[in-house]
C-alpha positions as CSV (number, residue, x, y, z in Angstrom):
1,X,-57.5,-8.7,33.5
2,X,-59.7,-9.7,30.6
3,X,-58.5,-13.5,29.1
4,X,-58.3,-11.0,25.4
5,X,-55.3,-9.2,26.9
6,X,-53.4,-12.0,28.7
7,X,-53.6,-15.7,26.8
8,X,-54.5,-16.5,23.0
9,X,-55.8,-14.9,20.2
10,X,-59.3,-15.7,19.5
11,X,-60.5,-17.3,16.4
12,X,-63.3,-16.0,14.1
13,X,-66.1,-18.6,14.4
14,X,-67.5,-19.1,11.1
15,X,-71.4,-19.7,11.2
16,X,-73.7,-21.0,8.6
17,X,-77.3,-19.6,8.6
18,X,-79.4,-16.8,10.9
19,X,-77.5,-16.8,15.0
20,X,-79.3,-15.6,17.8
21,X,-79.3,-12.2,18.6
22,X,-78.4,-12.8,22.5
23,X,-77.1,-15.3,24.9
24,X,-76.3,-17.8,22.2
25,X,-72.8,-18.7,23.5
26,X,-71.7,-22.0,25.0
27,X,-69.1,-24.1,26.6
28,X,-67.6,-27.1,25.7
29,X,-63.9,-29.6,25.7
30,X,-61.4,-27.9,23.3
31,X,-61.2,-29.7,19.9
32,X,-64.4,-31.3,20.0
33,X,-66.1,-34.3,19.8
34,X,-65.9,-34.8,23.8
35,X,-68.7,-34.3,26.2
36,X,-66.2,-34.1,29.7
37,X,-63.1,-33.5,30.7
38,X,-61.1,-36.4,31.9
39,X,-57.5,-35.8,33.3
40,X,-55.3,-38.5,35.1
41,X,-52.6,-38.2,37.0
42,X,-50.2,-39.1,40.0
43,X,-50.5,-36.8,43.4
44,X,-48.4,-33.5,42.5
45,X,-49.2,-34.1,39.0
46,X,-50.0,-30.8,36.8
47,X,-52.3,-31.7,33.6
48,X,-53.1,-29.4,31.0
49,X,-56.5,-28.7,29.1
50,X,-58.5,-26.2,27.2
51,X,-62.2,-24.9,27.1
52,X,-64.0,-23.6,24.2
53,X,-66.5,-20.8,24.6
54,X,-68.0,-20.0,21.7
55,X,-70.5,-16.9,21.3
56,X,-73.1,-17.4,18.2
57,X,-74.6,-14.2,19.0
58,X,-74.3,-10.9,18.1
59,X,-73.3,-9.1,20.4
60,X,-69.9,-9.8,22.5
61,X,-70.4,-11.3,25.9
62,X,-67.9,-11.9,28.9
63,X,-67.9,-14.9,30.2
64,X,-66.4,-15.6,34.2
65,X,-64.7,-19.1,34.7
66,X,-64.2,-21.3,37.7
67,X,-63.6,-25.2,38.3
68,X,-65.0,-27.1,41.9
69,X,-64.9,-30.2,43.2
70,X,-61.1,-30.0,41.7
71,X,-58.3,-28.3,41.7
72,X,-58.3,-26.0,38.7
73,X,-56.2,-22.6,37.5
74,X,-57.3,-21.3,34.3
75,X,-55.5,-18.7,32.0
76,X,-57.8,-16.1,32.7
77,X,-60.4,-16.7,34.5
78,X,-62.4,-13.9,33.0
79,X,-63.2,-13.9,29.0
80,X,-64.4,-10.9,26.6
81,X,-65.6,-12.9,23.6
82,X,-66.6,-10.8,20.6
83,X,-69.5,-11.5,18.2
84,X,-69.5,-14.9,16.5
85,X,-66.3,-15.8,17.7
86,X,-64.9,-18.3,19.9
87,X,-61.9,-18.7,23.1
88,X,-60.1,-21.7,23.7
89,X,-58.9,-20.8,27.1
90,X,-56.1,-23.4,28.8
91,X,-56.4,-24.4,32.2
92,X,-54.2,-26.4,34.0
93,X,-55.2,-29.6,36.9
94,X,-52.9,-30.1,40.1
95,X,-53.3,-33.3,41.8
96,X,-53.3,-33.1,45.4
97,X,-49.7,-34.2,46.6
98,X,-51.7,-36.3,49.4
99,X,-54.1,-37.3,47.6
100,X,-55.6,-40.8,47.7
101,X,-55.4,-43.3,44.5
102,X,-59.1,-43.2,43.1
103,X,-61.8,-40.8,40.6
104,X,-62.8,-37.4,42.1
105,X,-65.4,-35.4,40.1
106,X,-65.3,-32.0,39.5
107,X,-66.8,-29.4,37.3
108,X,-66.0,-26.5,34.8
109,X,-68.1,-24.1,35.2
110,X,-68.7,-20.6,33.0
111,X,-71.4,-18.2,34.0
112,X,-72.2,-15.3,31.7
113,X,-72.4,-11.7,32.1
114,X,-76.3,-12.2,30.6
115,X,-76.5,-14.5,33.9
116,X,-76.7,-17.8,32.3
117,X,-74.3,-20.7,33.2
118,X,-73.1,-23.6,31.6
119,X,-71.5,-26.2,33.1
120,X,-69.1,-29.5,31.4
121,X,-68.5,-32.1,33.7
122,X,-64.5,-33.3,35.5
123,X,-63.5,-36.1,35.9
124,X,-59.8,-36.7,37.7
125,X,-58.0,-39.9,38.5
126,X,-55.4,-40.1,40.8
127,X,-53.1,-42.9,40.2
128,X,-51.2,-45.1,42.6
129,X,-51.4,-48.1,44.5
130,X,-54.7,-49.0,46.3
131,X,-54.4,-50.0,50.3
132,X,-57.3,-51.1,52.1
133,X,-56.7,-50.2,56.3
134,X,-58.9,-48.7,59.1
135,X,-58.3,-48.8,62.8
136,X,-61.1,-48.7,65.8
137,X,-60.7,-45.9,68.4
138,X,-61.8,-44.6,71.6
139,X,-64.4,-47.4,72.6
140,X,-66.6,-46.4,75.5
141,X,-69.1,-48.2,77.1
142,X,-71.7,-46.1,78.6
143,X,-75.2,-46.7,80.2
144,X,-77.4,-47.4,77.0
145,X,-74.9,-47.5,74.2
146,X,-70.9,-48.4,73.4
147,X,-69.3,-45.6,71.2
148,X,-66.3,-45.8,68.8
149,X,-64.5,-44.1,66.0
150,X,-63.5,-45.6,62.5
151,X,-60.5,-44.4,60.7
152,X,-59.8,-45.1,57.2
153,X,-56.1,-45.3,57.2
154,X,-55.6,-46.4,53.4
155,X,-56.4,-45.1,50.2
156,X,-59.8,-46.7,49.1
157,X,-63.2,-46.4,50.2
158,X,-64.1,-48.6,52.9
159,X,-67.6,-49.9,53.4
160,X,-66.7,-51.6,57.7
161,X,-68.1,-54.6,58.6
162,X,-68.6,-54.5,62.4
163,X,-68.4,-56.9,65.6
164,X,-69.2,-56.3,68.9
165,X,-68.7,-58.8,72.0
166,X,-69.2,-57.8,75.6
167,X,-68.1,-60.2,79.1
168,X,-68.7,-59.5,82.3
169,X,-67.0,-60.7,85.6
170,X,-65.6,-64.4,85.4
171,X,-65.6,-63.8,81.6
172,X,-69.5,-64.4,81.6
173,X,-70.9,-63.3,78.2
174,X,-73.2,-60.5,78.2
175,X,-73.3,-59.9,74.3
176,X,-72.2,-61.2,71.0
177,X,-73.1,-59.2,67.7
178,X,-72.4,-61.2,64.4
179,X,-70.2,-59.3,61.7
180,X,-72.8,-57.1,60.3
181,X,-72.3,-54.1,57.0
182,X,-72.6,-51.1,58.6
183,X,-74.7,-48.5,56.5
184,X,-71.5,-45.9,55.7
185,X,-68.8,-45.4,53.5
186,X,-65.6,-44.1,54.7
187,X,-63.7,-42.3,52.4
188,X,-60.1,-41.8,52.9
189,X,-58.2,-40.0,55.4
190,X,-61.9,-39.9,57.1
191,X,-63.0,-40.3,60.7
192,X,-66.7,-41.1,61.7
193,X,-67.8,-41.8,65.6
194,X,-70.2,-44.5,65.6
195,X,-72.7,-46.2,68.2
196,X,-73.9,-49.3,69.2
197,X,-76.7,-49.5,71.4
198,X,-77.1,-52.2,74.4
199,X,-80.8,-51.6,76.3
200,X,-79.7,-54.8,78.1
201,X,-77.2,-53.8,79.3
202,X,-76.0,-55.5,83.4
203,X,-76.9,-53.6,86.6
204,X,-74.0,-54.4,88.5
205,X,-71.0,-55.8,86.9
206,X,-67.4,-54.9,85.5
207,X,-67.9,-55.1,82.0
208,X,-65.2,-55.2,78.8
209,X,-66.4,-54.4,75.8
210,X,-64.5,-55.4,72.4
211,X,-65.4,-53.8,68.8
212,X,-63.9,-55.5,65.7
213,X,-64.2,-54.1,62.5
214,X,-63.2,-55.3,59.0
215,X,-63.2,-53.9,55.1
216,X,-62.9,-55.3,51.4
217,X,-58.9,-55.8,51.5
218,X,-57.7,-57.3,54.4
219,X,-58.6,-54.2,56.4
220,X,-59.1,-55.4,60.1
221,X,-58.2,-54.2,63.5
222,X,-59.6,-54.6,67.5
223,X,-59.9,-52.4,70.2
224,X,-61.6,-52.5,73.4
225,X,-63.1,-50.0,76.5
226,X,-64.4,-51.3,79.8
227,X,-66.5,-50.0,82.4
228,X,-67.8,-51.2,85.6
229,X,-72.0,-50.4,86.6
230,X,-72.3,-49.6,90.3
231,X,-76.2,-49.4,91.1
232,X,-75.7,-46.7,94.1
233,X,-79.4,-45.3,93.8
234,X,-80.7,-48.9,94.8
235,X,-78.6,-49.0,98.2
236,X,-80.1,-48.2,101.0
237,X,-79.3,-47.7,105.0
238,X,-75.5,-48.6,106.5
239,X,-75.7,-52.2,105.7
240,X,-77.4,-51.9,102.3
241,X,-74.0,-49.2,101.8
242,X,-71.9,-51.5,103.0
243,X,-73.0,-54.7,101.0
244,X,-72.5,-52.5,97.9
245,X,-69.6,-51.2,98.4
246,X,-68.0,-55.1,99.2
247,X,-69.7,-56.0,95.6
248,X,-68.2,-53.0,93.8
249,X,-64.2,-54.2,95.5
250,X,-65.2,-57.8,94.1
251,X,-66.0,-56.4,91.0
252,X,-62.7,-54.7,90.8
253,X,-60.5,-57.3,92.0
254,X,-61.8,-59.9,90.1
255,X,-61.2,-58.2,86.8
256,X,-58.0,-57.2,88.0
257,X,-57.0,-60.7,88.1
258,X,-58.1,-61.3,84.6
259,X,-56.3,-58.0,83.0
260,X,-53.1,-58.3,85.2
261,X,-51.4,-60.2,82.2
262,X,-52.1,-57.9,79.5
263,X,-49.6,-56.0,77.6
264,X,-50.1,-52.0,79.4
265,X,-50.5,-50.5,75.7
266,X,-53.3,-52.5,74.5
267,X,-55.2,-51.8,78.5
268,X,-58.5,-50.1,77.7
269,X,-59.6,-47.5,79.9
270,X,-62.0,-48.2,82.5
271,X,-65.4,-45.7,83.6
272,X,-67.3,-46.0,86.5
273,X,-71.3,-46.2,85.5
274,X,-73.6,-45.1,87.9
275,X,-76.9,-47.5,86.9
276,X,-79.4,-45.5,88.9
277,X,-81.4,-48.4,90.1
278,X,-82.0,-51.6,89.9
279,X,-84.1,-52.0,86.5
């Protein structure tokens, strides 16, 4: 259904001098004198604005209308606009109800039936109180690398800071990474799995790995994975089997001893590494 036959009346444009015969119409912020559209709001807030389309031409021209990067419902999403005349057609904003405090940009865009397009630029802000949290997830340690996930938990964008510390067997330290700005930004509500990687990393040892990360705002939070690096390719004949297998118990009792006294939610998990060889 044509805008014409569902919304407002449109109003004669008057024009001073010669108009183009084709394609002059244009798109712009109802009442003038603003170059965007800027609508604020709380989440499940509804904001109302208008878009002018004005047609200098001759001719009439119809005129298709859709919004991105926001939610946008216009009044008619499809315009007939007659000969030097011009449409303000409403359209109305819905804020997310989930969404985060913070700008989003968006765009109005109206493309032509001559093919042209025009578009005037969105800008929405969601009000509400800012919160700064993230949390570390599902650290594994693996031959050549240690993997984790960061969550942004709050309602800002996070740019992480990350730490990384590694022991081995009678709490020997096999590595100690400095905080360090990680190259990302996590939006919120986002997930990104990550990687470290460790060339160095022991032959034969039970290893626990701990990944700290921290944000602008307080955000902070810890978790760990463990592993334990078995070099079985290396072993060879009954004794050589037999010597491996006593230094792979060791391994496991001795960090036994050291995890016995840890709460069972905050336990990592624990993989079995095959090394390959001695290296």
């Amino acid at each position: 259904m044509s805008y014409a036959a569902r919304v407002l009346p449109l109003s004669v444009l008057l024009l001073l001098g010669a108009a183009p015969a084709d394609g002059g119409w244009s798109a712009a912020p109802a009442g003038g004198g603003r170059p965007s559209f800027y609508v604020e709001g709380a989440p499940g807030a509804v904001q109302q604005d208008a878009v002018s389309l004005t047609n200098r031409g001759r001719r009439p021209v119809t005129v298709r209308l859709r919004g991105t990067g926001v939610p946008v419902t216009f009044a008619g999403a499809e315009v007939r606009i007659p000969a030097r005349t011009r449409a303000d057609v409403p359209f109305t904003v819905t804020v997310p109800a989930d969404a985060a405090p913070g700008d989003r940009s968006g765009t109005i865009v109206a493309r032509g039936g001559d093919g042209r397009t025009a578009t005037v630029p969105l800008r929405l802000r969601v009000g509400g109180p800012e919160l700064s949290a993230l949390t570390v997830e599902h650290v594994a340690v693996h031959a050549d690398r240690i993997t984790y996930e960061l969550v942004n938990r709050g309602t800002t964008v996070l740019t992480p800071r990350l730490a990384v510390r590694a022991s081995g067997v009678f709490g020997r330290r096999l590595l100690d990474r400095a905080p360090r700005a990680l190259s990302v930004e996590l939006p919120p509500g986002r997930r990104l799995k990550l990687s470290e990687p460790w060339p160095g990393r022991p032959v034969l040892d039970a290893v626990d790995v701990t990944v700290t990360a921290t944000a602008a705002g307080g955000a902070r939070d810890t978790a760990s994975g463990s592993a334990r690096f078995v070099p079985w390719g290396a072993v060879g004949g009954t004794a050589g089997a037999a010597g491996a297998a006593a230094a792979a118990l060791l391994v496991v009792r001795r960090r036994g001893a050291r995890t016995a006294g840890r709460p069972a939610a905050r336990r990592p998990g624990t993989q079995v590494e095959s090394t390959g060889g001695l290296r």
